[in-house]
C-alpha positions as a Markdown table, in Angstrom:
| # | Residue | x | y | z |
|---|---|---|---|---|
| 1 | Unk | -57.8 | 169.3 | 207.8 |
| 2 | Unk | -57.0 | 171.5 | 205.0 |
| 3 | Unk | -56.4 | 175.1 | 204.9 |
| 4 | Unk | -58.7 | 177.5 | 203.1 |
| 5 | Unk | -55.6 | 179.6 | 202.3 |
| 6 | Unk | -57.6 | 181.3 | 199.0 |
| 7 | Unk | -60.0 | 182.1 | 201.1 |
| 8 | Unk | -57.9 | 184.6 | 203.0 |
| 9 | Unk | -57.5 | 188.2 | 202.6 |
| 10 | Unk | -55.1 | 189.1 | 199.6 |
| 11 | Unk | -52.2 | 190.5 | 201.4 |
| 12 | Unk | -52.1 | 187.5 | 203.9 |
| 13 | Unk | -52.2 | 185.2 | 201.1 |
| 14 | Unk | -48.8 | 186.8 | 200.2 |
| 15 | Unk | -47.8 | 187.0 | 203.2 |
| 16 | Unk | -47.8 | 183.0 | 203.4 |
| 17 | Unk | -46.4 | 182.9 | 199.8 |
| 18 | Unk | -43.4 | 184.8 | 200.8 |
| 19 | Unk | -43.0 | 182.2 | 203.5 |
| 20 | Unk | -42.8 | 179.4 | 200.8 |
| 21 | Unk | -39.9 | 177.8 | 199.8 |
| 22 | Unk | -39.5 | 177.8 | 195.4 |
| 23 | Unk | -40.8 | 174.0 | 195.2 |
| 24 | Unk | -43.5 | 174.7 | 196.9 |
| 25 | Unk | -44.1 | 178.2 | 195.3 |
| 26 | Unk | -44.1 | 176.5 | 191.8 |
| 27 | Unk | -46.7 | 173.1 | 193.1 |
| 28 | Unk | -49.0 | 176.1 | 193.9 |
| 29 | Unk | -49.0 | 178.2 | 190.6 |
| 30 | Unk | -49.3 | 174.7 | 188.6 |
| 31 | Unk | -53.1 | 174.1 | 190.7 |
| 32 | Unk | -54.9 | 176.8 | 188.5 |
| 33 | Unk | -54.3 | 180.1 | 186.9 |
| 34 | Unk | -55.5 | 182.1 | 189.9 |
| 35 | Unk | -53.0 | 180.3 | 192.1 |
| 36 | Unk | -50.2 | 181.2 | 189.3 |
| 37 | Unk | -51.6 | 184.6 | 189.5 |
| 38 | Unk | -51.1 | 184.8 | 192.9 |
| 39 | Unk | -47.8 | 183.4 | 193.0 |
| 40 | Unk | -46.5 | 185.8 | 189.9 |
| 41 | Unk | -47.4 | 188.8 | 192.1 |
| 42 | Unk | -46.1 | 188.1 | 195.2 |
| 43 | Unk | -42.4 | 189.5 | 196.0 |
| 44 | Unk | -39.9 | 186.8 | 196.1 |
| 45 | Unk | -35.0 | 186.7 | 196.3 |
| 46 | Unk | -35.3 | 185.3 | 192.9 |
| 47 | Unk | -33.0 | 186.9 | 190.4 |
| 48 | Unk | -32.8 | 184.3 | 187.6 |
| 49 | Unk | -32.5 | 181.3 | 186.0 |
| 50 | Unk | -29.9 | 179.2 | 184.3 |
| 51 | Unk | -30.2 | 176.4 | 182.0 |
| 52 | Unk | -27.0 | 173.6 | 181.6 |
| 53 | Unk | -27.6 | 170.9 | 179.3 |
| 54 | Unk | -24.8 | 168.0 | 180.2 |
| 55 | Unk | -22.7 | 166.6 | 178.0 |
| 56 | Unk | -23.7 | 163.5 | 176.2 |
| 57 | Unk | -27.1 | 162.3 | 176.5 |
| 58 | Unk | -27.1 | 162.4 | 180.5 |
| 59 | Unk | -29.4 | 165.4 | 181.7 |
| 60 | Unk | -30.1 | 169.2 | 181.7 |
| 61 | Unk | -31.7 | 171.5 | 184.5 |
| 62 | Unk | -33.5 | 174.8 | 184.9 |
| 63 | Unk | -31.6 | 176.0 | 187.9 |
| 64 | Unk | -33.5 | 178.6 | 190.5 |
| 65 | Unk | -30.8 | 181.1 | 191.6 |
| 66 | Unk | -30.2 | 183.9 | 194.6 |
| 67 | Unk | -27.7 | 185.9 | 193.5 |
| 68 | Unk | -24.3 | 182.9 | 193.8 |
| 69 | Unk | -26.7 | 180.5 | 195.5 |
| 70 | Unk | -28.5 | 177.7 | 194.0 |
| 71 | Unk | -32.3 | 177.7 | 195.3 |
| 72 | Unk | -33.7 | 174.7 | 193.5 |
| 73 | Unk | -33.2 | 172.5 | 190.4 |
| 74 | Unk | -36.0 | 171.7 | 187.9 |
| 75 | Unk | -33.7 | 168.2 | 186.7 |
| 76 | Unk | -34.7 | 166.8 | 183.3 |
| 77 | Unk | -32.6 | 162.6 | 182.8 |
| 78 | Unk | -33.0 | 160.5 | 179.8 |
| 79 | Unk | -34.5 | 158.1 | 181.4 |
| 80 | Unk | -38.7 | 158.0 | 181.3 |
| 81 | Unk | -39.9 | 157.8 | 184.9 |
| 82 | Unk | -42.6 | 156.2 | 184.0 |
| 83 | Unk | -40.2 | 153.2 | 183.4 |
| 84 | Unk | -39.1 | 153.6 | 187.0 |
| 85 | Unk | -40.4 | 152.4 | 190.2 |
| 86 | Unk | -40.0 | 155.8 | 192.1 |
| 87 | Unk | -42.9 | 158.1 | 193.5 |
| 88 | Unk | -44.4 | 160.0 | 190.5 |
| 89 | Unk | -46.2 | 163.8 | 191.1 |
| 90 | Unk | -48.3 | 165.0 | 187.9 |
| 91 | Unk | -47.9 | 169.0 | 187.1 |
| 92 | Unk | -49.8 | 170.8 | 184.6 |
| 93 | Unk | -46.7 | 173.2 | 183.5 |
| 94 | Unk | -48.1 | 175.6 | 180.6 |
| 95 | Unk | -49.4 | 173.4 | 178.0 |
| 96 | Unk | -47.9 | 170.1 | 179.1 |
| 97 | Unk | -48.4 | 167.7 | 182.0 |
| 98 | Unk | -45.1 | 166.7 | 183.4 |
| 99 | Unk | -44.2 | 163.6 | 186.0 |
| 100 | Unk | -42.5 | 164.5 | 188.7 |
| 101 | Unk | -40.5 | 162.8 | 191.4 |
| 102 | Unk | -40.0 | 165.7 | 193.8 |
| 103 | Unk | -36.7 | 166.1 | 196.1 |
| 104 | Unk | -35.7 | 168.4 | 198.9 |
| 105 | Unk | -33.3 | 169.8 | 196.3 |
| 106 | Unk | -34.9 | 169.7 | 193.0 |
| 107 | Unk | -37.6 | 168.0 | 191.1 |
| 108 | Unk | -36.6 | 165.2 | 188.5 |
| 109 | Unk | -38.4 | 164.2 | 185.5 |
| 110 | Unk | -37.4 | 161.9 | 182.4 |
| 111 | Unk | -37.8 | 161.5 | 179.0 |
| 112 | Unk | -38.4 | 164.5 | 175.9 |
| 113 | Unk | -35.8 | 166.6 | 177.4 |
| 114 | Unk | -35.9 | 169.3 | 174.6 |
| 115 | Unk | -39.8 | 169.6 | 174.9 |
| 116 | Unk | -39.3 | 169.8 | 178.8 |
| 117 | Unk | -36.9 | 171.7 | 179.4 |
| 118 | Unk | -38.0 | 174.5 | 176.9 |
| 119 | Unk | -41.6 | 174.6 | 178.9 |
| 120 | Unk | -39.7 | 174.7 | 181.9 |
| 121 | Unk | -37.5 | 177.4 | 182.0 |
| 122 | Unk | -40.0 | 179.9 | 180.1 |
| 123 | Unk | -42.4 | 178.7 | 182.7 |
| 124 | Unk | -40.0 | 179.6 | 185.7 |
| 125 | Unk | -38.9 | 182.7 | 184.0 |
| 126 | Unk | -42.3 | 183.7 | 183.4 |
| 127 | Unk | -43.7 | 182.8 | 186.7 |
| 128 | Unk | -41.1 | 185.1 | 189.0 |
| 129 | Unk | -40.5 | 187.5 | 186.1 |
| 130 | Unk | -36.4 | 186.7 | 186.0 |
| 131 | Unk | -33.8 | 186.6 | 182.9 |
| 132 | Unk | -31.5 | 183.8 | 182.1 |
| 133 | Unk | -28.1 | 184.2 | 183.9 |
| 134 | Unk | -26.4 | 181.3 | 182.0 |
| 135 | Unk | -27.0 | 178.9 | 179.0 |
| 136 | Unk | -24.5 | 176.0 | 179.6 |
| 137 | Unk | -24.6 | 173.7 | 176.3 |
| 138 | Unk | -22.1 | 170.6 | 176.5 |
| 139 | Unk | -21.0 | 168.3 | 174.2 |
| 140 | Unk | -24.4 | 166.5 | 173.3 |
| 141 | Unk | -25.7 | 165.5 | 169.5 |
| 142 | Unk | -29.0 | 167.1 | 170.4 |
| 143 | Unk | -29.1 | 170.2 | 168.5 |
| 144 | Unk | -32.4 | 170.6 | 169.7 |
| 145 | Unk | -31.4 | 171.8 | 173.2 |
| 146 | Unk | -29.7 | 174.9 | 171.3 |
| 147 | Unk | -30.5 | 178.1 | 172.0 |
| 148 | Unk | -32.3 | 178.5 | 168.8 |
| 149 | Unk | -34.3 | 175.4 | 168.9 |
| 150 | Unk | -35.3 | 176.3 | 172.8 |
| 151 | Unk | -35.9 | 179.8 | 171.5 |
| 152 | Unk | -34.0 | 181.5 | 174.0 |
| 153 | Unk | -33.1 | 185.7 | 172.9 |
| 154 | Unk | -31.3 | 186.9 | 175.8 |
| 155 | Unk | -28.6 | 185.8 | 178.5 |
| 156 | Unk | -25.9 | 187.5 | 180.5 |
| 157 | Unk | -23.5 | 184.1 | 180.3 |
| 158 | Unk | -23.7 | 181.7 | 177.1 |
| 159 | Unk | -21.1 | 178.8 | 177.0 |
| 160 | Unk | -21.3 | 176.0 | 174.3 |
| 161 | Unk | -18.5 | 173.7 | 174.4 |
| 162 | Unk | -19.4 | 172.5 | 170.9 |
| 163 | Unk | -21.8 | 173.1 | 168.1 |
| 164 | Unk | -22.4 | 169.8 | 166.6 |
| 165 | Unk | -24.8 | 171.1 | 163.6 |
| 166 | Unk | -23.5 | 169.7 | 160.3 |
| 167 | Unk | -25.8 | 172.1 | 158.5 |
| 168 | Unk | -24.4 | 173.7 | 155.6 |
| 169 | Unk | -24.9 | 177.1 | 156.7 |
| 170 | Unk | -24.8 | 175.7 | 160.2 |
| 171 | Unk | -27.9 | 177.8 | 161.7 |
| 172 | Unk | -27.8 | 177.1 | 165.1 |
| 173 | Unk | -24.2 | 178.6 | 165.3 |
| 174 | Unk | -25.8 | 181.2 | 163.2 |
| 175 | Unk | -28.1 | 181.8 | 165.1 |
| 176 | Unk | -26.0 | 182.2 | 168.8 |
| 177 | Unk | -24.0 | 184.9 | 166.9 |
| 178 | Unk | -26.8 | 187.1 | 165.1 |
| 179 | Unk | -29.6 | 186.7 | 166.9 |
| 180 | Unk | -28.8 | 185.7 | 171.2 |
| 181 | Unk | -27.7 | 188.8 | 172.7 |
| 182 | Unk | -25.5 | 187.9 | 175.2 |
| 183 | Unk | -23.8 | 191.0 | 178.0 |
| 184 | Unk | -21.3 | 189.3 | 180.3 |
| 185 | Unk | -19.4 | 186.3 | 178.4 |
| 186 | Unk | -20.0 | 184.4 | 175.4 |
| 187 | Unk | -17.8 | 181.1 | 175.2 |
| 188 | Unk | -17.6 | 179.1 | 171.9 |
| 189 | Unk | -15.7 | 176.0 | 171.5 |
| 190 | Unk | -15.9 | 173.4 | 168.6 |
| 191 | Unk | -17.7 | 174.0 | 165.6 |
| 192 | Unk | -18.0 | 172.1 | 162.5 |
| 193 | Unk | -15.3 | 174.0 | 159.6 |
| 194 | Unk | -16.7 | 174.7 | 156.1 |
| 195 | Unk | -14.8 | 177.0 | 154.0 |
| 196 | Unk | -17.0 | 179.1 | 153.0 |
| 197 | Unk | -19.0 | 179.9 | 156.1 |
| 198 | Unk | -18.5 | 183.3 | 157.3 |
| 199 | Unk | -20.1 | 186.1 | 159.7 |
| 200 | Unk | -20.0 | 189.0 | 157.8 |
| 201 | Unk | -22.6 | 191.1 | 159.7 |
| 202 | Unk | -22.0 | 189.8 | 163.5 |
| 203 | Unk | -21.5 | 192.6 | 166.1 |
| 204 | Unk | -20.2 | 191.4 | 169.4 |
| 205 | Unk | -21.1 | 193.5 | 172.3 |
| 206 | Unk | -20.9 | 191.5 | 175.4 |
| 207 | Unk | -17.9 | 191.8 | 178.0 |
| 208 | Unk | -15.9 | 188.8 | 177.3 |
| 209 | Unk | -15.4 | 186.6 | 174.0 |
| 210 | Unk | -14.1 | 183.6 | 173.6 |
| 211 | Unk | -14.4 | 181.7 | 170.4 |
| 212 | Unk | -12.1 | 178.7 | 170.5 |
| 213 | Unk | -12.5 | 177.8 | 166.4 |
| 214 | Unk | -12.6 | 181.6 | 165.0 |
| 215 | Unk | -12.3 | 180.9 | 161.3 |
| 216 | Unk | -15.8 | 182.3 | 160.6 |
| 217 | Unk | -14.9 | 186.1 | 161.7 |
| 218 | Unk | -13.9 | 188.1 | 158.9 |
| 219 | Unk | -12.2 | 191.6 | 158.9 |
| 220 | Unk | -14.6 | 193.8 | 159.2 |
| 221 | Unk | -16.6 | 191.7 | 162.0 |
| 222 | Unk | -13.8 | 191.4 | 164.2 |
| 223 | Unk | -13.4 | 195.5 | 164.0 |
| 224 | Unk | -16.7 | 196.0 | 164.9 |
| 225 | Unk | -16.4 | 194.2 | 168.1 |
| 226 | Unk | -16.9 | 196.1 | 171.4 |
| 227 | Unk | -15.9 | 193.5 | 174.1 |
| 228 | Unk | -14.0 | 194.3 | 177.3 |
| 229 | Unk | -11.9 | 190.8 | 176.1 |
| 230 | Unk | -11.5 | 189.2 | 172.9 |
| 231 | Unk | -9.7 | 185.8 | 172.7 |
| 232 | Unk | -9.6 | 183.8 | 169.2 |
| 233 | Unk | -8.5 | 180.7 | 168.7 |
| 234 | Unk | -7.9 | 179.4 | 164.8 |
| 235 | Unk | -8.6 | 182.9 | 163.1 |
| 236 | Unk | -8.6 | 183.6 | 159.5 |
| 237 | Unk | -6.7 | 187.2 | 160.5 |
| 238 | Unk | -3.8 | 188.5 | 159.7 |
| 239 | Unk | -1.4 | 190.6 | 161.1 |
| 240 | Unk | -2.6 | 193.6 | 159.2 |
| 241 | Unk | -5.9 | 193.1 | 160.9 |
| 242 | Unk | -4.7 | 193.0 | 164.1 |
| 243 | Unk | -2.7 | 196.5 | 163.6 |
| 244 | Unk | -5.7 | 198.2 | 162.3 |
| 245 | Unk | -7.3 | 197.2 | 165.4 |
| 246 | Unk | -4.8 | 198.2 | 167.6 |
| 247 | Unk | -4.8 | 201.5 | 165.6 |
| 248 | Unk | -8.8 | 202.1 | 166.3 |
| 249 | Unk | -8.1 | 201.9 | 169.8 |
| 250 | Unk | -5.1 | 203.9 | 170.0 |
| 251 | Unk | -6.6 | 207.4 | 167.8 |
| 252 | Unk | -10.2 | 206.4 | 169.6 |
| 253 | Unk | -11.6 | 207.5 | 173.5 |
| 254 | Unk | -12.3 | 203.7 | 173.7 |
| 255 | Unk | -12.3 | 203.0 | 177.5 |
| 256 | Unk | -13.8 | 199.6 | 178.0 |
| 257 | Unk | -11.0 | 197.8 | 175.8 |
| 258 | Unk | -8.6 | 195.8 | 177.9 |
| 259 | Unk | -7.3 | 192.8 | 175.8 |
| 260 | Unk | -6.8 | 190.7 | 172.8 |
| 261 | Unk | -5.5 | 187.3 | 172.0 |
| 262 | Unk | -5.9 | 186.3 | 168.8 |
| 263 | Unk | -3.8 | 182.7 | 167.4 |
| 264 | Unk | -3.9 | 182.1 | 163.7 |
| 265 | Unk | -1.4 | 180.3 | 161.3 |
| 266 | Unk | -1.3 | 184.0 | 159.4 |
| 267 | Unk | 0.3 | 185.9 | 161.9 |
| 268 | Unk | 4.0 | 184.9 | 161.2 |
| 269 | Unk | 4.2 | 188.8 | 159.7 |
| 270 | Unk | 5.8 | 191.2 | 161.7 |
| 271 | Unk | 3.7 | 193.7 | 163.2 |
| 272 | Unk | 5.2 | 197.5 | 162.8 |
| 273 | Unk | 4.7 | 199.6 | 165.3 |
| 274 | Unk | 6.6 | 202.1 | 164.3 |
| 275 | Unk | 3.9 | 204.8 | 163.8 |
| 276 | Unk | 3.2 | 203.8 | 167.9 |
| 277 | Unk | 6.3 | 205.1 | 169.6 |
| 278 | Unk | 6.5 | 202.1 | 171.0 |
| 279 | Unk | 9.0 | 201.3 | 174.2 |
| 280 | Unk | 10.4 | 198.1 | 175.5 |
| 281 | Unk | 9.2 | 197.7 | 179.0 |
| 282 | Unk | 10.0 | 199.6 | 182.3 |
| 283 | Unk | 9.5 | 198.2 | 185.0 |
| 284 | Unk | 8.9 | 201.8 | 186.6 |
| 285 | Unk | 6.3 | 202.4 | 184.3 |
| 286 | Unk | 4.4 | 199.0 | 184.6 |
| 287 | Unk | 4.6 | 195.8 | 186.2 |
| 288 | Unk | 5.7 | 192.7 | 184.4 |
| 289 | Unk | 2.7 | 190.7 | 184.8 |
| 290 | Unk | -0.6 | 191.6 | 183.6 |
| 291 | Unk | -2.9 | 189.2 | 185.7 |
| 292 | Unk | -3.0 | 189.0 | 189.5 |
| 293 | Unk | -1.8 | 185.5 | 189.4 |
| 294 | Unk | 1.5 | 186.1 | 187.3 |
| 295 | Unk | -0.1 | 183.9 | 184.3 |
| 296 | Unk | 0.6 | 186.7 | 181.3 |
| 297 | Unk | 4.2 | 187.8 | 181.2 |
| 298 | Unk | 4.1 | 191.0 | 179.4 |
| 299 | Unk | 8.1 | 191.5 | 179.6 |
| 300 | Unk | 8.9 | 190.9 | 176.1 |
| 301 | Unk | 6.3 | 193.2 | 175.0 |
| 302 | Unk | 6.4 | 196.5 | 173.4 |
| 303 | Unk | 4.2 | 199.7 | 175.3 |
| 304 | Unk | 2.3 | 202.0 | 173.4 |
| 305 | Unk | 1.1 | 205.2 | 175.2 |
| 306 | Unk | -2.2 | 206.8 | 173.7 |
| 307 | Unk | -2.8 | 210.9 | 173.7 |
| 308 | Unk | -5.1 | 210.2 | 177.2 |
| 309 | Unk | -2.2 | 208.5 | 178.8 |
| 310 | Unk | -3.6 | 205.4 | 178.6 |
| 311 | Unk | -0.5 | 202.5 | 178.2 |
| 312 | Unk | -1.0 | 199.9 | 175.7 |
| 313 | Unk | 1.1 | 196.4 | 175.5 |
| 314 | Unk | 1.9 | 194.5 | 172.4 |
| 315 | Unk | 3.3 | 191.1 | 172.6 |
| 316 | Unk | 3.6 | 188.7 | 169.5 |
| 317 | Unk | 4.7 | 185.0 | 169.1 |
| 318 | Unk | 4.6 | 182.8 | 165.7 |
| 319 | Unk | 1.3 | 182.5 | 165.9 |
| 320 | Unk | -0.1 | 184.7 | 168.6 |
| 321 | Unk | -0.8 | 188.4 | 168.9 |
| 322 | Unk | -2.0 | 189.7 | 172.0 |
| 323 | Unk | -2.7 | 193.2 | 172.7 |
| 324 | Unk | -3.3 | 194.6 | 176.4 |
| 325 | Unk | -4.2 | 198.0 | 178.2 |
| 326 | Unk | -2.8 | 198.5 | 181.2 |
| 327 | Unk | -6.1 | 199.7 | 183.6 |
| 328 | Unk | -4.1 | 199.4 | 186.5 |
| 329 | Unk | -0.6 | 199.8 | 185.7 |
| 330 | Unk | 0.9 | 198.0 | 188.8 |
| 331 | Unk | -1.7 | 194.9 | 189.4 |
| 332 | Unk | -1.9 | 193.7 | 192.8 |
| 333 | Unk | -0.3 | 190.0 | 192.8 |
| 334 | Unk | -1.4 | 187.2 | 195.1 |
| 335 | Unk | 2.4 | 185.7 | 195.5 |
């Protein structure tokens, strides 16, 4: 015997939505666009989304979250399950018909990954009205489950462990820099070099950067950038850039700055600090560790105290600057 349940009044049919669990919430809104209607208004945990594409050629996932807690996974294989003697559900999802084989913990589907997955998560998003947490790209071939290629404008976490787009002007790297805008952390590994491919019009914004192959950031980009952390690996800067930035925060009000590591073959020149006051370090003015964990030894550094009071570290190595500010001048350490 079935149950009329769209034949009940409207605020009892929400009250039996709110009762579903996410799989079930999303079977429903794929039945007709008055059930996705209903399901789009009715309250509902959800607060977003992330989307990890594996490395190689293995999988990727549109992954249902509550606040740290996973909800459900929308789980996209290789493999065709059409090919695959398993129980197979059909959805109508947007503009494509997807084959399902449906789990307590996520719903699996094969083949056309990009396609899939690109339907999916704007469909999810879409359907409880939630932003992308995290973009998770791995090291795969398929540029096509780039941001770009996905069309995806907005995150608060992007991480790509590599770029693989052997594109001149590489446009999907292009693309995750000019035109994604990213608020928590952005996390860039490998990237194809070309010598004469640059960002000269970039501005990073989000909280923490990380760009593990930084050749492409030129000057005037990097001083442009207003990021709580900046770490760059295999920079074209030199040590004269550094200083100038250093410089901008010390004569600024900046207050979200708190640190820099930049490693490049062209920092062997000495920075001077002279026009800093700089001090060797006290250890009644600031502890000797910078991290909770005692990971970044700030001993051998030299302080710099701006006209606020806030106190600046410099530290520099053959081919490392990094550059600190002191928030809490005596961290807490866990041993």
């Amino acid at each position: 015997m079935t149950f009329p349940l769209l034949k009940l009044p409207f605020l009892a049919i929400q009250n039996v939505l709110q009762n579903l669990d996410a799989p079930d919430k999303f079977d429903l809104a794929t039945c007709s666009r008055k059930c996705r209607r209903l399901v789009k208004c009715t309250p509902h945990p959800y607060t977003g989304i992330d989307i990890i594409v594996g490395m190689g050629r293995s999988y990727a996932s549109v992954i249902l979250r509550i606040g740290d807690r996973i909800c459900y996974d929308w789980y996209c294989r290789g493999q065709e399950y059409s090919r695959m003697r398993v129980r197979k559900d059909r959805r109508t999802v947007g503009d494509m018909t997807i084959v399902f084989r449906k789990k307590p913990d996520k719903m699996e589907t094969g083949g056309l990954r990009a396609e899939k997955l690109k339907v999916l998560y704007k469909y999810i998003s879409d359907l409880f009205n939630i932003p992308i947490l995290t973009y998770e790209y791995g090291n795969t071939l398929n540029v096509k489950l780039l941001p770009m290629a996905l069309g995806i404008k907005k995150c608060e976490r992007m991480i790509i462990t590599a770029v693989r787009d052997y594109t001149p002007d590489i446009p999907h790297l292009r693309y995750i820099i000019e035109e994604v805008e990213v608020s928590k952390k952005l996390y860039i590994g490998y990237y194809p070099h070309y010598s004469d491919f640059q960002m000269e019009s970039a501005r990073f914004s989000m909280d923490i950067l990380h760009l593990n192959t930084a050749a492409c950031i030129t000057r005037d980009v990097f001083l442009n950038m207003d990021c709580s952390v900046i770490e760059m690996n295999e920079a074209s800067l030199s040590s004269e850039d550094i200083l100038d930035f250093i410089n901008q925060w010390y004569i600024s009000e900046n207050t979200r700055f708190e640190r820099l590591l930049v490693e490049s073959d062209n920092l062997k020149t000495q920075l001077d600090l002279n026009g800093f006051n700089p001090r060797p370090w006290n250890s009644n003015v600031r502890g000797q560790y910078y991290d909770e964990r005692k990971q970044m030894n700030f001993s051998s550094g030299l302080d710099i105290i701006r006209s606020d009071g806030l106190l600046g570290t410099v530290k520099q190595s053959a081919e490392t600057i990094e550059f600190v500010v002191w928030k809490n001048r005596f961290p807490m350490y866990l041993w």
